[in-house]
N, C-alpha and C positions, 0 to 999 in steps of 0.2 A: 500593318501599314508601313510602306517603305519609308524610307527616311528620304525625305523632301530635300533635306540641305547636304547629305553629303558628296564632301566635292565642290560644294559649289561654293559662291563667294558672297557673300550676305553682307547689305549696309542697313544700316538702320539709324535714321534721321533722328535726330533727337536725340540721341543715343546713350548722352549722358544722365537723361530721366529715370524715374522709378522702374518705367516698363522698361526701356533699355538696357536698364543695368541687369533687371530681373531676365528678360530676354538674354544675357549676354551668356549670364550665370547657369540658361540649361542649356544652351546651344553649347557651348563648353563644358558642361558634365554630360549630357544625352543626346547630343548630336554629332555627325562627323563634316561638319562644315570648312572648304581648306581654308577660310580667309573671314573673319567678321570686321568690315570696316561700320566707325564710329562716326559721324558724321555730327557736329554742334557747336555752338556759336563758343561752349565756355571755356576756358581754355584750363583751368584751375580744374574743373570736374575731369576733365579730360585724362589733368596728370593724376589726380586721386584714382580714375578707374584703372588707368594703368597698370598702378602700385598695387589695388587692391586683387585684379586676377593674376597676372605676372604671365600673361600669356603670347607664346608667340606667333598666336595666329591672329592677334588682334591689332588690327590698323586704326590711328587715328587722323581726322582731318576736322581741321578746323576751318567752319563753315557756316553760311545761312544758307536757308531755302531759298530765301529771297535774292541771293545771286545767282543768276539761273548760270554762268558761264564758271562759276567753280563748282558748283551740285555737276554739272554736266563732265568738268572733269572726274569728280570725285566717282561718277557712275560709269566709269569706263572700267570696262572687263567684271561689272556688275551681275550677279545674273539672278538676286534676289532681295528686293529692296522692303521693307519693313518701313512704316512713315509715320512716325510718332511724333514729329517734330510741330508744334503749335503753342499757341499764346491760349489758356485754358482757364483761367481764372475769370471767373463772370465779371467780376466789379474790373478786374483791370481791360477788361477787354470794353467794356461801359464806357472807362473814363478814358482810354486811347483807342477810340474803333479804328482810325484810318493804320497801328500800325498791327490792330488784329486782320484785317485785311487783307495787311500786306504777307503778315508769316503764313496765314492759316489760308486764302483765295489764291494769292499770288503765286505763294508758295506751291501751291498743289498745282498748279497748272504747268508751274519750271519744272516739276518732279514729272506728268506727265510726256512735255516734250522733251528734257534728258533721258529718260529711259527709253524713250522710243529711239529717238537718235542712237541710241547703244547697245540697242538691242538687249537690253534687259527682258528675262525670262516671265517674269512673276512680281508684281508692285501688290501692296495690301497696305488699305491704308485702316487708322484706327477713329472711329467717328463714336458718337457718343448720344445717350438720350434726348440731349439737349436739344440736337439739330431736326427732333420730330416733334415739328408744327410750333417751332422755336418764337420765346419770348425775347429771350436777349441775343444781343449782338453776336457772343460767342456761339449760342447756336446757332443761329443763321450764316456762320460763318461756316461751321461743320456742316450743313446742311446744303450750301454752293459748294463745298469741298467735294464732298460725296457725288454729285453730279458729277463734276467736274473728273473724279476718278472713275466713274462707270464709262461717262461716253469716251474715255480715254480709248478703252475699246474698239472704237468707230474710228479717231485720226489713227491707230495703229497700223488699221488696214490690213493689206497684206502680211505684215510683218507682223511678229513671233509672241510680241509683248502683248502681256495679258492683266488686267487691273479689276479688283474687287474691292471690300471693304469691311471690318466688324465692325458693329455697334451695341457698344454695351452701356454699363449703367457704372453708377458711383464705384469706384474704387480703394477698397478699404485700407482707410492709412496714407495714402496719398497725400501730396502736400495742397490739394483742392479738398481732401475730405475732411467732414466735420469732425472724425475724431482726435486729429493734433490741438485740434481747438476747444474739445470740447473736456481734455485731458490739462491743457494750460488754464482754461477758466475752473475748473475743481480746483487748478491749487489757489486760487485769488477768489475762490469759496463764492461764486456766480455761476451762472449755467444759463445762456442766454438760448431760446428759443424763441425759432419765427412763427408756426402756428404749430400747436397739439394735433391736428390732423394729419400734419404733414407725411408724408413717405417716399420710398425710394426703393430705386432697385439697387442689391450688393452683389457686388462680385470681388473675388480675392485678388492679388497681384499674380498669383501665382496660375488660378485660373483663368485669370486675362489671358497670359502669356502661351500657356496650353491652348488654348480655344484657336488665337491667332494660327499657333501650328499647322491644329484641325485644319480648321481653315483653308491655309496654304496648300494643304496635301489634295483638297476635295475643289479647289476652285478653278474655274473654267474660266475665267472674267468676265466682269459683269454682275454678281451678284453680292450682296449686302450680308451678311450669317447675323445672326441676330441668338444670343446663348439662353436658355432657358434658365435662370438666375433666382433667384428669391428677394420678397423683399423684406422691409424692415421698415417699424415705426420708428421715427425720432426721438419720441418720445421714451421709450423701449431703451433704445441706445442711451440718453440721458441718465433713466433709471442704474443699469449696470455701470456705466465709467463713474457716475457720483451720485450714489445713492445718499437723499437723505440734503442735497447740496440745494442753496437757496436760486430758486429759478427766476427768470424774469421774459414773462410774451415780448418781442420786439416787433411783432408782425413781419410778413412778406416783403422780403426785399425788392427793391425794383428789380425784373428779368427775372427774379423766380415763379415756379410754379409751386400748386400743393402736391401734387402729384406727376412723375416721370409716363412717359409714354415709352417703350420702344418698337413698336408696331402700330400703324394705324389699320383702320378698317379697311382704308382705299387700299393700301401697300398689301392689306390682307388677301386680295383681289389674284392678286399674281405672287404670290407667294407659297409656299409648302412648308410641313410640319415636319419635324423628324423627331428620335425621342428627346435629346438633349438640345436641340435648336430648331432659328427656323430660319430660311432661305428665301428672302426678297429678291425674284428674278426678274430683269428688265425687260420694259414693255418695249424694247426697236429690233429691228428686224435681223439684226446678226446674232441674235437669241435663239438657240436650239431649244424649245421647248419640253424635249425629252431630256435632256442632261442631267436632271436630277430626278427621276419616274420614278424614285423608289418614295419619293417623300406624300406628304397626303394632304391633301387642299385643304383650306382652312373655312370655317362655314361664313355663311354671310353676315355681314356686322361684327367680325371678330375682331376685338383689338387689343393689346397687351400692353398693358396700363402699370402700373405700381399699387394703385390700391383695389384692383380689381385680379390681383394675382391668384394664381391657386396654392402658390408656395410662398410660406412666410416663415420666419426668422424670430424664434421666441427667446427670451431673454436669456436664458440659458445657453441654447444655442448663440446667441450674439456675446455671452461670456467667453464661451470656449473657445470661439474663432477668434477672439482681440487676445485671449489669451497666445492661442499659437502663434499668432501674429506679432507677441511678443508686444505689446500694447498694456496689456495688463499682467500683474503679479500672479 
C-alpha cells in the first residue's frame, strides 16, 4: 500500500492527546509526511511534545475547534487533517453539555467548512461506540458529529475534499479508560464496579492509530470503517490488575450502558464485511455503490454488539496486552 502521507502536510486536531501524540510518533518513524501540524488548546502539552520528538517537521498552533476563523487559518496549505479533537469524558460532558456541544458539534462543522474553504484533500474524523444509539450526552454528541462529517461530502460539491470517519471502542490506557483507575484504586485496596455483566469492546493505542491510516489510504468519503476488535469482561480486567483486591457493586452510572454496540442492524443494511473491518457506506446519492465490491453484505439482523462478539479477550491475554502496554509488571 502506497504511503498516503508522503509529501503531504498532516494536521491533527487534538493533537496533544493520547492518539495524537501516538499518531505523531509513527507518522515520524514510518511515514514520509513534509509537515505535521499540532493543532490544541494547551499550550504546556504543546511545549512538552515539542521537547519530547525534537523534530523539524512538526508545526505547532495553538487553538480551538470552536474558533472557526483560526482552524481556518491553521488549515491553510492543509492537505490532510486527522480530528481527534473533543470533550470525551462521559460525566464531564453530563455536567457541562452546552460546552460538549460546543467543542464536539460545533467544532466539527468549523472543521467541515475550513477544509472545504482550503481545499483540503482528506479530513477522517475519530467517532466512537458511544455515538451508536447513544445514552449520554457525549454520545449523542459523536453521533451529530458523525453526520455532520459524512454529509460534509454533499456541501463539498464540486470540489476535492473528501470526509469519512472510524469508529471504534474503549481504548486501552487512555485517560477515559477504566484501567488508570482501576490500577489507583488497587493501591487504596477498593475496586469499585458498576455491574458484573458489564463489557466492552478493546482496542490498543497503537491499533487505533494503524486502523486510522488503513483507513485514510482506502477512503473514498462518506464512509464510517468500523475495526474488527475483541472484547473484554470488566470483570476479567478487575481479576488480573487486583487480584484478590476488596470489590464494591456501585451499579450503572447514569449515560452508561451494559454493553457497547459498534454496528447496528439498520447501519447493517448498507454496510459490507472485510476480514479485519467493516465499512458503513451512505445511503445519498453521491454514493458509488460499487467503490468497495470486494467487501460482502452482511445477513439480516446482524449487529455487533460487545457481548455478542465472536472474539473475546481472556485474562491472560488481557495480562499480556497491560503487560506491553507497560500497565503491568
Amino acid at each position: 500500500m502506497a504511503d498516503v502521507f508522503k509529501g503531504k502536510v498532516v494536521l491533527i486536531t487534538g493533537g496533544t492527546g493520547s492518539f495524537g501524540q501516538k499518531m505523531t510518533e509513527v507518522l515520524l518513524s514510518k511515514h514520509a509526511p513534509s509537515a505535521i501540524r499540532i493543532y490544541s488548546r494547551g499550550e504546556l502539552k504543546q511545549v512538552e511534545m515539542e521537547r519530547r520528538f525534537k523534530s523539524d517537521k512538526l508545526r505547532f498552533f495553538i487553538g480551538d475547534v470552536r474558533d472557526k476563523r483560526r482552524l481556518a487559518r491553521a488549515l491553510n496549505g492543509v492537505d490532510i487533517v486527522i480530528h481527534a479533537a473533543a470533550l470525551k469524558h462521559v460525566p464531564v460532558a453530563e455536567y457541562n453539555p452546552a460546552e460538549a456541544v460546543k467543542t464536539n458539534i460545533l467544532g466539527a462543522m468549523n472543521l467541515v467548512d475550513a477544509a472545504i474553504d482550503n481545499g483540503v484533500e482528506k479530513v477522517i474524523a475519530l467517532s466512537t461506540d458511544k455515538a451508536v444509539a447513544p445514552v449520554n450526552l457525549y454520545g449523542a454528541t459523536k453521533a451529530v458529529m458523525e453526520k455532520l462529517i459524512i454529509q460534509g461530502n454533499v456541501y463539498s460539491g464540486w470540489k476535492e475534499t473528501r470526509f469519512s470517519c472510524v469508529r471504534y471502542g474503549n481504548v486501552v490506557g487512555s485517560s477515559g479508560s477504566v484501567v488508570p483507575l482501576f490500577l489507583k484504586q488497587r493501591e487504596e485496596g477498593l475496586i469499585t464496579i458498576t455491574d458484573e455483566r458489564m463489557t466492552r469492546f478493546w482496542i490498543t493505542l497503537g491499533q487505533g492509530v494503524q486502523f486510522v491510516i488503513n483507513s485514510l489510504s482506502l477512503m473514498k468519503g462518506g464512509e464510517i470503517f468500523v475495526p474488527k476488535i475483541p472484547s473484554m469482561r470488566v470483570v476479567d480486567l478487575a481479576d488480573v490488575i487486583a487480584p484478590g483486591v476488596k470489590r464494591k457493586i456501585i451499579g450503572i452510572r447514569p449515560g452508561e450502558k451494559l454493553h457497547e454496540v459498534l454496528l447496528t442492524s439498520d447501519e447493517a443494511r448498507h454496510a459490507k464485511e472485510f476480514d479485519g473491518s467493516f465499512i458503513i457506506e451512505p445511503e445519498y446519492k453521491f454514493w458509488d455503490a460499487n467503490v468497495h465490491a470486494s467487501g460482502k453484505k452482511l445477513p439480516e439482523g446482524f449487529a455487533y454488539s460487545s457481548d455478542k462478539n465472536t472474539q473475546w479477550l481472556k485474562k491472560e491475554e488481557l495480562r499480556k496486552l497491560l503487560v506491553e502496554q507497560g500497565f503491568l509488571a
